[in-house]
C-alpha positions in Angstrom: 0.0 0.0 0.0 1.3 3.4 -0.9 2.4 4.9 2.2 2.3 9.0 1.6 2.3 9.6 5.2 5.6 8.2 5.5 8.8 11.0 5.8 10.3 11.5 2.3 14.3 10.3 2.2 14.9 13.1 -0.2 14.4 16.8 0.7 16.8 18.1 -2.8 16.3 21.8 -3.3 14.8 23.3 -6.7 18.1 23.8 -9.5 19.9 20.6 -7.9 21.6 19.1 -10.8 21.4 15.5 -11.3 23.8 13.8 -13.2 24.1 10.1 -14.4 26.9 8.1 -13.3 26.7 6.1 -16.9 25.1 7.6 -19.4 26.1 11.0 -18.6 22.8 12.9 -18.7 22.1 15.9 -16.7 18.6 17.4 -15.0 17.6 19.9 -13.2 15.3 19.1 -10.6 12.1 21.7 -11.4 10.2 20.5 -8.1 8.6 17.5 -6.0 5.8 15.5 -7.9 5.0 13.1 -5.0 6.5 10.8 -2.8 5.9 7.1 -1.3 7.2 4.0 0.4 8.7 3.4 -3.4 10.4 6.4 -3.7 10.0 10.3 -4.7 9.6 11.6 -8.4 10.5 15.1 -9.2 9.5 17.5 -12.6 12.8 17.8 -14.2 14.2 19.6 -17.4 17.2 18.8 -19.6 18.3 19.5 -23.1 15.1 17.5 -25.2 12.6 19.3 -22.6 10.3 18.2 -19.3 10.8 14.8 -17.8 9.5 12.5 -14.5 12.5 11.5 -12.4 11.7 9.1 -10.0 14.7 7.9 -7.2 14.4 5.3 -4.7 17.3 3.9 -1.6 15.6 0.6 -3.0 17.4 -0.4 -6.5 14.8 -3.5 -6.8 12.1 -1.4 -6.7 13.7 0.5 -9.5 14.7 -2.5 -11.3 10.9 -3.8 -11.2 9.5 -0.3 -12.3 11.8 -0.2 -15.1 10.7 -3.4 -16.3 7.0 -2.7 -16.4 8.0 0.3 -18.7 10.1 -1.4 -20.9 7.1 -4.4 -21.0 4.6 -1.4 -22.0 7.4 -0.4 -24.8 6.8 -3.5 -26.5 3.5 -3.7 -26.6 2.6 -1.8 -30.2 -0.3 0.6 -30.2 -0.2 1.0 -25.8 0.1 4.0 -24.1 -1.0 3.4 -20.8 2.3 3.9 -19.0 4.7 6.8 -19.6 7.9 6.2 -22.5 10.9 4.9 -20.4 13.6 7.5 -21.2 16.7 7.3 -19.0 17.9 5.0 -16.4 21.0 5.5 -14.0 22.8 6.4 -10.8 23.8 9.6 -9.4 26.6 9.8 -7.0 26.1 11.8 -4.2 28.9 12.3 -1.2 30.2 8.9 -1.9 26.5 6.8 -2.5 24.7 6.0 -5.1 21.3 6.8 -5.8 19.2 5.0 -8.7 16.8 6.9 -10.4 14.7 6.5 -13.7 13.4 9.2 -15.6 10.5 8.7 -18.3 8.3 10.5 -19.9 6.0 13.4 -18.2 2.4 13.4 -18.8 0.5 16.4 -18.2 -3.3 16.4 -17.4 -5.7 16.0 -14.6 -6.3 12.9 -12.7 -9.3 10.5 -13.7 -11.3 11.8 -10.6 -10.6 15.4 -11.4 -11.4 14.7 -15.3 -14.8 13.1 -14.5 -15.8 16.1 -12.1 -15.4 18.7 -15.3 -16.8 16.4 -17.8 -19.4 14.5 -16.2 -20.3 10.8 -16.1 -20.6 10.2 -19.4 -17.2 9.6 -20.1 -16.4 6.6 -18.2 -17.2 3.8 -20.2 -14.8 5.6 -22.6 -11.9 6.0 -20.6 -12.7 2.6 -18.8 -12.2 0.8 -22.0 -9.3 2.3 -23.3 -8.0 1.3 -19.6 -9.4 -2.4 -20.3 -7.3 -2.2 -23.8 -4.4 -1.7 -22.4 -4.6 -3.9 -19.3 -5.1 -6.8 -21.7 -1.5 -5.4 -23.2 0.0 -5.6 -19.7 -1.1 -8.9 -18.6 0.0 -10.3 -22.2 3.2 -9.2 -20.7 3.2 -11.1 -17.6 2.5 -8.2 -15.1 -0.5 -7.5 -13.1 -0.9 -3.0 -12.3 -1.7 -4.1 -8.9 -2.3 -0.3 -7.2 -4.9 0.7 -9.9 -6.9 4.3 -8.6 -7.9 7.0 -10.0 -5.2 9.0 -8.2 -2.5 6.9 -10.7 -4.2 7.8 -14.0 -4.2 11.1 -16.2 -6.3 12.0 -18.9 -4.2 13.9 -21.3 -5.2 15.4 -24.7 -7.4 16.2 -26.6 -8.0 13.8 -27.9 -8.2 12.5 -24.2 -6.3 9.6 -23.9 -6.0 7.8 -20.2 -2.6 7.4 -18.8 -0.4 5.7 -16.0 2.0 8.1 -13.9 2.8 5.2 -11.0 3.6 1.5 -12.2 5.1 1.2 -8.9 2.3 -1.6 -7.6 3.1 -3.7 -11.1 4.2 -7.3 -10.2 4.5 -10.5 -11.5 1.6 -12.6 -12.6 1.2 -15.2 -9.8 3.0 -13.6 -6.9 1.4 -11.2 -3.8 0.3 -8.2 -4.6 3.0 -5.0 -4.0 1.0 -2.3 -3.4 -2.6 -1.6 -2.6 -5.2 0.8 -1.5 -8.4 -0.3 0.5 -11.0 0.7 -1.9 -9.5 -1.2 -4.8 -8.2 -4.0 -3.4 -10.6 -7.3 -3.4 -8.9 -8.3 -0.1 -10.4 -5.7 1.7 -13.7 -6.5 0.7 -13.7 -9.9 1.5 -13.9 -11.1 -2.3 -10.7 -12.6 -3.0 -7.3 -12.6 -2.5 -4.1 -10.4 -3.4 -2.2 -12.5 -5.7 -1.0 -10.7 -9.2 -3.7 -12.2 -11.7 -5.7 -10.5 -14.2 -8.5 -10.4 -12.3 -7.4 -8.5 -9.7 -6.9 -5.3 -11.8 -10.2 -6.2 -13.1 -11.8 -5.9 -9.7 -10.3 -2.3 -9.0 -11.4 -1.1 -12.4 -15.4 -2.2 -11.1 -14.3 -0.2 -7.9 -12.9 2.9 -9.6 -16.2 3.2 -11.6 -17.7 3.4 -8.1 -15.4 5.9 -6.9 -16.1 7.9 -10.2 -19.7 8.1 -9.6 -20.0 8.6 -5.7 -17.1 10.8 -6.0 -15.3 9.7 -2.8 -14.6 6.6 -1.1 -16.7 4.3 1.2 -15.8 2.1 4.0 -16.7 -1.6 4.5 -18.7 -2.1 7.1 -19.9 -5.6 7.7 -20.4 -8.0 4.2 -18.6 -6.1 1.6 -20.1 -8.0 -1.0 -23.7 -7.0 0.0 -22.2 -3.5 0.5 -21.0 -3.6 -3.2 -23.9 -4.4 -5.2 -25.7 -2.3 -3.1 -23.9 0.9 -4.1 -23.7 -0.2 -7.6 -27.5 -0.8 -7.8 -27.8 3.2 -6.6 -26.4 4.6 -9.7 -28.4 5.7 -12.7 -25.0 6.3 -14.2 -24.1 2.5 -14.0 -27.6 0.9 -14.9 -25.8 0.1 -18.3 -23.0 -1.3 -17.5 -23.9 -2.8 -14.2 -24.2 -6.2 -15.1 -20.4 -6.1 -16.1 -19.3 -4.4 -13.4 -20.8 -6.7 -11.0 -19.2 -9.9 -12.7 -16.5 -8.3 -12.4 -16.1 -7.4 -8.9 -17.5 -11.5 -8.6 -14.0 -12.5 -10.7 -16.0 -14.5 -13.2 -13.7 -12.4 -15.8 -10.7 -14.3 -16.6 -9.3 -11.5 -18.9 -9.7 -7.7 -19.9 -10.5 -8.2 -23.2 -13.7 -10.2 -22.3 -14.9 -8.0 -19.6 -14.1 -4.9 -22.5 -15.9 -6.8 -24.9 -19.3 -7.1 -23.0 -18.9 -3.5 -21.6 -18.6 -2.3 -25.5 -21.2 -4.1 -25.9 -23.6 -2.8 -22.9 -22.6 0.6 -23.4 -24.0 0.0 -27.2 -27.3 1.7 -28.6 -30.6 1.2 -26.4 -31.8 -1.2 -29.0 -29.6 -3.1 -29.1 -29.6 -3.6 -25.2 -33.4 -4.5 -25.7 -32.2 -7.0 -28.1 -29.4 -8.3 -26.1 -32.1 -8.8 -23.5 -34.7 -9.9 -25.3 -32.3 -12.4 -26.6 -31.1 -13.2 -23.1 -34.6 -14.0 -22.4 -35.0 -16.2 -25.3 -31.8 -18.7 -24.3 -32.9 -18.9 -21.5 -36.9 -19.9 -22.0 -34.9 -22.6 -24.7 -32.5 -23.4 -21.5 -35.0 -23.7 -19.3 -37.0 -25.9 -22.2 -34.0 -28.3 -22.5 -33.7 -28.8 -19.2 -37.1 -30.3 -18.7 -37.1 -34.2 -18.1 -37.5 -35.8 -20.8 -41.2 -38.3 -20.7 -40.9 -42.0 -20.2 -41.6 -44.9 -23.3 -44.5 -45.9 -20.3 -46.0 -42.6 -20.3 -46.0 -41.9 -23.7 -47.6 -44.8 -24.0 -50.3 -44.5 -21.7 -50.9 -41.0 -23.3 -51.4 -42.4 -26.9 -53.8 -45.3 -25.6 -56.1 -42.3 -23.6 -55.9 -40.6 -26.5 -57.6 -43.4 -28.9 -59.9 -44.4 -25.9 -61.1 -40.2 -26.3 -61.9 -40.5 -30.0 -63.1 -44.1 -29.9 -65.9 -42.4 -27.0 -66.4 -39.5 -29.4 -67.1 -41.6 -32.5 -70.1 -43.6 -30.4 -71.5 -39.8 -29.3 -71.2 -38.8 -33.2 -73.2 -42.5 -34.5 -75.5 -42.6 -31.5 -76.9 -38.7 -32.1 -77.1 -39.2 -36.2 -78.9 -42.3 -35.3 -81.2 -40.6 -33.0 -82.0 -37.4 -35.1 -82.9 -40.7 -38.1 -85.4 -42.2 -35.9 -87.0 -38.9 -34.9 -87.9 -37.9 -39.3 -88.9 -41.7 -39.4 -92.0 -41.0 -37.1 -92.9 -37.4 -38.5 
């Protein structure tokens, strides 16, 4: 869990000079950007422009970050986290520091986008984040700390971004870093090992958190708690079925949960005719599923059904016979 409560290691004055051990680069530290238990990223500017530089004391935490970046490089057509740029070590009174500096994405953050531009955008932006989480788990990684706090819509034409890959890890090990809300441990629905389902979870919660606005606590059955504030927004009635599977983990990967949230966020007629076909499979379902009728009832059905129109044959003769006899003695 991101920690921003925690003293920050670094206090380096604005015009500090950084320079890299290897590669020779120099920045000029602008000013702080943030800070947690992963490290502090400052605004910096060199030669080609503005830049993120982000140092840590903790070179594996470094090493992992720069990894998810360059795993986001070779995935063709994603944007989601910021261009890797520069990675080094500063020197400074006899230790080394290792820092990475990528690319610096300007914009507000996802919470702060939806306030100005109103609900409506985010099916849109949630997609494009579904796209590009099915990118990242191609790669092996899971985001892990996925919140509106870590995501910037830049543009026009608006485009959601990452500025913190700092919870990524490793498909199929425990979760790095978490916060509450998003996290399906704290709910009680699931655990925190790195699988796709995971992130798929905390996108359900941040379309919560983009509605409501601000966070809610659990307070006794989280899943009840859930549905319950999902149910409550006309914002979500589209989408809610998808959002609700996927807080339930029955999605095994973004691109399937994207595709049905494309698809419920399509035209109002086709959502009748999803549902009306819904309906259908499931009176044809319910059809199949019906026992099928024994040889010894079938039976018994065809012999009551010859005793019936051997009875109404007799009614037939017997009143022809009757309505005879009555012109016979006129």
């Amino acid at each position: 869990m991101m920690m921003n409560s925690l003293k920050n290691p670094f206090n380096f004055p604005k015009g500090t000079v950084i320079k890299g051990k290897w590669n020779q680069k120099m920045y000029v530290l602008l000013k702080e950007l943030g800070y947690g238990a992963n490290g502090t990223v400052y605004l910096v500017q060199n030669e080609n422009g503005y830049a993120a530089l982000k140092m840590s004391k903790n070179s594996m935490s470094i090493t992992s970050e720069v990894n998810v970046l360059k795993a986001f490089r070779r995935v063709q057509g994603s944007s989601l986290g910021p261009s890797l740029l520069d990675v080094d070590d500063w020197i400074i009174k006899g230790s080394a520091i290792p820092f990475y500096v990528m690319e610096y994405i300007q914009g507000p953050n996802l919470l702060d986008f939806i306030k100005q531009k109103g609900p409506s955008w985010i099916g849109v932006l949630l997609s494009q984040l579904l796209r590009d989480l099915e990118s990242l788990h191609e790669q092996g990684w899971v985001f892990g700390d996925l919140k509106p706090e870590n995501l910037i819509v830049a543009g026009p034409p608006y485009r959601i971004r990452c500025i913190d890959v700092g919870g990524a890890t490793i498909q199929g090990r425990a979760i790095k870093e978490f916060t509450e809300f998003f996290d399906r441990g704290y709910w009680g629905m699931g655990n925190r090992r790195a699988e796709p389902s995971y992130d798929l979870f905390s996108v359900a919660m941040i379309a919560l958190n983009l509605t409501y606005l601000k966070k809610f606590e659990k307070r006794v059955n989280g899943q009840a708690e859930i549905v319950q504030m999902l149910m409550k927004r006309p914002e979500l009635q589209l989408m809610k079925h998808v959002l609700l599977r996927a807080v339930n983990g029955h999605y095994s990967s973004a691109k399937e949960m994207r595709k049905e949230l494309l698809l419920a966020l399509s035209s109002p007629a086709n959502q009748k005719k999803s549902e009306k076909n819904e309906h259908l499979a499931n009176s044809a379902a319910k059809a199949a599923a019906k026992p099928l009728p024994s040889r010894k009832a079938i039976h018994k059905k065809k012999k009551n059904r010859k005793l019936l129109e051997t009875f109404l044959i007799i009614v037939s003769l017997s009143f022809l016979y009757l309505v005879y006899l009555f012109f016979q003695l006129i």
